[in-house]
KOLNUTI-848033 format. One line per 2 residues: number of its first residue (from 1); their letters; for each residue x, y, z of C-alpha. Coordinates in Angstrom, 2 decimals, padded with zeros to 5 digits. Layout:
NUM> a> X:Y:Z | ...
***
This chain:
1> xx> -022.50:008.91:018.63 | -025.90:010.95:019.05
3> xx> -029.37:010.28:019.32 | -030.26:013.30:017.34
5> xx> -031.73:011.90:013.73 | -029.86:012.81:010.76
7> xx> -032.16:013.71:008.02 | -033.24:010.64:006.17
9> xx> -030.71:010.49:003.95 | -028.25:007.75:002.83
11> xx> -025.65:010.23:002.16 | -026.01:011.74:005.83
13> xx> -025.99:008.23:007.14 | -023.10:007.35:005.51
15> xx> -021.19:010.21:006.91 | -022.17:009.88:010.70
17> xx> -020.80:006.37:009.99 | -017.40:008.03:008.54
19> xx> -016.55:009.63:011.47 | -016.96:006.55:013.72
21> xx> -015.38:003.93:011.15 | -013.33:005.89:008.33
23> xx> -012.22:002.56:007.08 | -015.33:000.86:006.60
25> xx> -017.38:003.68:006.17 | -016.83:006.70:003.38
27> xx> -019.52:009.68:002.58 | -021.62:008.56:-000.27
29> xx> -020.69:005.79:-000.44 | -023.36:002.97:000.11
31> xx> -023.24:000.91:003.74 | -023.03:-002.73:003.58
33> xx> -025.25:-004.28:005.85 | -022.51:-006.76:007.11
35> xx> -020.09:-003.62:007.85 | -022.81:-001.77:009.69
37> xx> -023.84:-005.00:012.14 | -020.35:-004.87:013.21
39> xx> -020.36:-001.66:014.63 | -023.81:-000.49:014.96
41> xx> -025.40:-001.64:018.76 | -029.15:-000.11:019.18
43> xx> -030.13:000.65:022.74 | -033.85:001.25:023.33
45> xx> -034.34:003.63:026.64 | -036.79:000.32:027.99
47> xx> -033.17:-001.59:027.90 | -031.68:000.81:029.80
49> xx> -034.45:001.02:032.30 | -033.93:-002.44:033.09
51> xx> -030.84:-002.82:033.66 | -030.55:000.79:035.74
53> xx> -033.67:002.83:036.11 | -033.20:006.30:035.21
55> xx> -035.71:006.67:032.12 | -039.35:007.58:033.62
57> xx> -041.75:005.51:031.36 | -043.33:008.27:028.82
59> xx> -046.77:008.28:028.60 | -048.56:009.78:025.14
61> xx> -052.07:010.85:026.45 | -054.58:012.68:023.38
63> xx> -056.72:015.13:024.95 | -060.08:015.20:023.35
65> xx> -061.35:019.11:023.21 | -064.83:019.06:022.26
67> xx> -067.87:020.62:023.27 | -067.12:023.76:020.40
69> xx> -069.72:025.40:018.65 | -070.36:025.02:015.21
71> xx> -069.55:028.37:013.92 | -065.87:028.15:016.18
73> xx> -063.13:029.79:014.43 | -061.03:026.39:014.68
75> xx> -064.06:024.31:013.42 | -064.97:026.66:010.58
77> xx> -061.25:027.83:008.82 | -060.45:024.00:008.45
79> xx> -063.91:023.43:006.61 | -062.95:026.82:004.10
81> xx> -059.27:025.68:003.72 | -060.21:022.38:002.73
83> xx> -063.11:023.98:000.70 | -060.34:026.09:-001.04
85> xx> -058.11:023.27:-001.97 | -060.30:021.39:-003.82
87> xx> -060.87:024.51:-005.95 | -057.25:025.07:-006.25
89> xx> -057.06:021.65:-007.72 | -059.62:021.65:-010.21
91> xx> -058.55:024.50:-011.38 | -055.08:023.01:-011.98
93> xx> -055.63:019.79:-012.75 | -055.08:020.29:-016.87
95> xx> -051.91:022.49:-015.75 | -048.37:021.35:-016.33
97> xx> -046.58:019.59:-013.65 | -044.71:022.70:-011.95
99> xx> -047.87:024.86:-011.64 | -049.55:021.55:-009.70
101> xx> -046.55:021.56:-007.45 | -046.36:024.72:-006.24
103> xx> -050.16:024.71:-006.15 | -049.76:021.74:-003.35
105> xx> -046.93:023.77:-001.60 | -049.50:026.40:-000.99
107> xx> -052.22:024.26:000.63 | -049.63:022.35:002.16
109> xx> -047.84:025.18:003.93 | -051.40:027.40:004.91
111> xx> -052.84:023.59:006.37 | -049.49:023.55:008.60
113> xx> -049.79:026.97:009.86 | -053.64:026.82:010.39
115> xx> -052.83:023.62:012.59 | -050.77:025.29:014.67
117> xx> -052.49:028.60:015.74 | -054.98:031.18:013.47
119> xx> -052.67:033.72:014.77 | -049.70:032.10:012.17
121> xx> -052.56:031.37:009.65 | -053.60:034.93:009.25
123> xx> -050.29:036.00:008.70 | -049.54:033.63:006.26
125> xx> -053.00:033.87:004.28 | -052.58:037.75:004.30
127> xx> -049.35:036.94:002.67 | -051.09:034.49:-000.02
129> xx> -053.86:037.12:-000.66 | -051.99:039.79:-001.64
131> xx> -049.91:037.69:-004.19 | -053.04:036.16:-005.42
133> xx> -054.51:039.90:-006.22 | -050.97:041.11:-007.44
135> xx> -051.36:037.78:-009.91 | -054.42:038.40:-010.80
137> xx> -053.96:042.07:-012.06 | -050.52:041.56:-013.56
139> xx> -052.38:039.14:-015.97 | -049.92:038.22:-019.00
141> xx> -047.36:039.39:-016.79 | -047.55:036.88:-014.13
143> xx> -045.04:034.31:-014.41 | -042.04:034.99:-014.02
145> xx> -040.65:030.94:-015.14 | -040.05:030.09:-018.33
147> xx> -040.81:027.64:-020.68 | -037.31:026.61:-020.29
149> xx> -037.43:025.96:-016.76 | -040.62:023.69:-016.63
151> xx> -038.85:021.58:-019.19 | -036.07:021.33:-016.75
153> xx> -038.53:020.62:-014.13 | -039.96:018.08:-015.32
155> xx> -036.78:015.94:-016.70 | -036.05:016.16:-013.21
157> xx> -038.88:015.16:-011.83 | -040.19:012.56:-014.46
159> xx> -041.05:008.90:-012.68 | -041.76:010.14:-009.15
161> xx> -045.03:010.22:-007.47 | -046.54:013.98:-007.46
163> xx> -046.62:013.30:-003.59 | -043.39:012.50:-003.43
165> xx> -042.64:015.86:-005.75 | -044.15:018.46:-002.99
167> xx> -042.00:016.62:-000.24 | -038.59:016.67:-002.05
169> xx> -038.68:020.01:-004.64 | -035.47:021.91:-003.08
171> xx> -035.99:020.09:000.40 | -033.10:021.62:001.96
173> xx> -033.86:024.61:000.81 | -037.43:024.76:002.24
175> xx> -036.28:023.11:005.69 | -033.94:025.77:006.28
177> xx> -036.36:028.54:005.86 | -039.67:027.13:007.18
179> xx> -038.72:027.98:010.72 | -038.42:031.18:009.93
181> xx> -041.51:033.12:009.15 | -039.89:036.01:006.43
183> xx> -038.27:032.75:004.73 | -041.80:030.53:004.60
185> xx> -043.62:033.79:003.62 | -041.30:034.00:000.52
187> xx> -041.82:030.59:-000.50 | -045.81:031.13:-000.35
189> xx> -045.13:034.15:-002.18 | -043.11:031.88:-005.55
191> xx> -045.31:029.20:-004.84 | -048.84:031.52:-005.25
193> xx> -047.00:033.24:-008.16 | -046.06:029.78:-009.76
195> xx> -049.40:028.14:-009.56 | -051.42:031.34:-010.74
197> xx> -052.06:031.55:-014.30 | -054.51:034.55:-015.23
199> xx> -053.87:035.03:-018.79 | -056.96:033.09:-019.60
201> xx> -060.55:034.43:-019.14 | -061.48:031.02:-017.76
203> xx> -058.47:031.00:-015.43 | -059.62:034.27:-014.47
205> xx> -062.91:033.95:-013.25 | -061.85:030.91:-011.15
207> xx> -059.03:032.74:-009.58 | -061.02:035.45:-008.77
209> xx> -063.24:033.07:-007.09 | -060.86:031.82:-005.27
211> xx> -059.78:035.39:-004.28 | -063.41:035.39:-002.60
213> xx> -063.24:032.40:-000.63 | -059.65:033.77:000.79
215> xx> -061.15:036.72:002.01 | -064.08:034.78:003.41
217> xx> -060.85:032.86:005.91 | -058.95:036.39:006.38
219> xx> -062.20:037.99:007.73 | -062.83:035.04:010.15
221> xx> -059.24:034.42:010.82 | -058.31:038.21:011.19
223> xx> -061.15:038.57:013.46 | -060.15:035.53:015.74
225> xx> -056.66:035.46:015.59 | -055.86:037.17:019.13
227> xx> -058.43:035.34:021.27 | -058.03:032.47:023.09
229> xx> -058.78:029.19:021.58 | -059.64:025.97:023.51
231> xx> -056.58:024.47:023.81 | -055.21:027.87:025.19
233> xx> -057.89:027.64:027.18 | -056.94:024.02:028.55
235> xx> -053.45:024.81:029.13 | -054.24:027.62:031.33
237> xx> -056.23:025.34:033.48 | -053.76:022.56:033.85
239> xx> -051.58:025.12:034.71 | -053.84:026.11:037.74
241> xx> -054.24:022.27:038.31 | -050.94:021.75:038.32
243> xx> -048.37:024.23:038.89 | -050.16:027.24:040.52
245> xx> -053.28:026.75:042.50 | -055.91:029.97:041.73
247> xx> -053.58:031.60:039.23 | -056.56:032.80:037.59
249> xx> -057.84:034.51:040.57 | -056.34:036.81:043.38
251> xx> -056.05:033.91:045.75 | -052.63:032.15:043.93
253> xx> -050.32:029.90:045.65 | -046.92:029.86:045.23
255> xx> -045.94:027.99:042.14 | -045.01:024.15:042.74
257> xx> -041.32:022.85:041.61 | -043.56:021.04:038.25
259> xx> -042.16:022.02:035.24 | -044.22:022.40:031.43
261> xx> -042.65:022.03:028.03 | -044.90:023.17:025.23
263> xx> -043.56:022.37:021.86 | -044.21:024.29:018.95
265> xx> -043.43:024.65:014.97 | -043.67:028.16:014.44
267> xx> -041.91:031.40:016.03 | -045.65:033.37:015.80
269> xx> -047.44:030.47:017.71 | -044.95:030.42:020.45
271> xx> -045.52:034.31:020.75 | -049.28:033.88:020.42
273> xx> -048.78:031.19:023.86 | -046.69:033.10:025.69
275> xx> -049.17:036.56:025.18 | -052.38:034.38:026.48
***
């Protein structure tokens, strides 16, 4: 078999197990505990290492980066995000269950990219902002979901936890296309629409507050987004360290046989890295 995860699910379990065992085993159908001990044997990469070597031992080290200033780009946008959210939610909190949703998809989806670079963030908040002001002056003619639909919604939904809701509305669907930045940027776009309601004067005022406190995180993030943060910063060090002694300066080395693997989420962090 593999030791790529399947996706959580007992349906995806159950068919792994059908091609291995197509007697015991059939797609959606549940596993019996009894049937799986008889095929199922788990080796750990410490077992193997025992008996044979082969595995280096992998060591998880966090690298504290401190010593920012206060008014740091990466200190500052979290502090606004977060400030944002909690207006997002009081302003939904007496809205139905759908609006409340897609409201958490928002936050959910900027807090992701804003994690993994300001470059992503900025491009994603630009995409929010827009539909926020397009919202905004469309008024009465915002939503574009009926009456009908929430209904539908919320049959559907009725009985699970609204954490669990944000995780599991259309999860294929949103795993598919969060890897790709035109296919996230889409989502943010139904998901502002969804969870912007200006057709009240109340409503209104606090959205256009919360249009203000957007701009506040383009202007910082817009104005940030190319530069080199700390952890940038940090890799191109250990890099010197490392792999290329004085690569920052005209007196480089040749590079050593070391090798670096950085890992990221997004296809606009990975471009933002390899630029710096």
């Amino acid at each position: 078999m593999s030791a790529t995860p399947h996706n959580g699910h007992s349906n995806s379990f159950s068919a792994l197990l059908e091609i291995l065992d197509p007697q015991r085993f059939c797609r959606g159908v549940p596993v019996l505990k009894e049937h799986l001990n008889k095929i199922l044997i788990r080796r750990l990469k410490s077992d193997i290492r025992e008996l044979s070597g082969g595995f280096p031992k992998r060591e998880v080290v966090p690298i504290e980066i401190d010593g920012l200033p206060q008014d740091a780009p990466e200190l500052v946008l979290p502090k606004l995000l977060n400030d944002y959210r909690i207006a997002r939610e009081e302003r939904l909190a007496s809205e139905d269950k759908f609006q409340r949703i897609a409201g958490g998809l928002v936050i959910g989806c900027l807090q992701k990219r804003l994690l993994s670079s300001i470059d992503a963030f900025a491009k994603t908040l630009a995409v929010h902002r827009n539909t926020l002001e397009k919202s905004i002056n469309e008024s009465k003619e915002l939503l574009k979901i009926t009456k009908s639909d929430v209904d539908d919604l919320n049959k559907m939904t009725s009985g699970i936890e609204f954490e669990d809701e944000i995780d599991k509305i259309d999860e294929e669907h949103i795993q598919e296309e969060e890897h790709s930045e035109a296919g996230l940027h889409e989502r943010i776009i139904q998901a502002t629409s969804a969870s912007t309601d200006a057709r009240l004067v109340d409503s209104r005022r606090a959205l256009e507050q919360e249009l203000l406190m957007v701009d506040e995180m383009i202007q910082i993030a817009q104005g940030s987004r190319h530069d080199k943060d700390k952890r940038i910063k940090f890799i191109i060090q250990w890099i010197e360290t490392d792999m290329c002694a004085g690569l920052t300066t005209s007196n480089a080395t040749k590079w050593n046989e070391r090798r670096l693997l950085i890992f990221t989420e997004y296809e606009d962090t990975r471009r933002w890295i390899e630029r710096h």
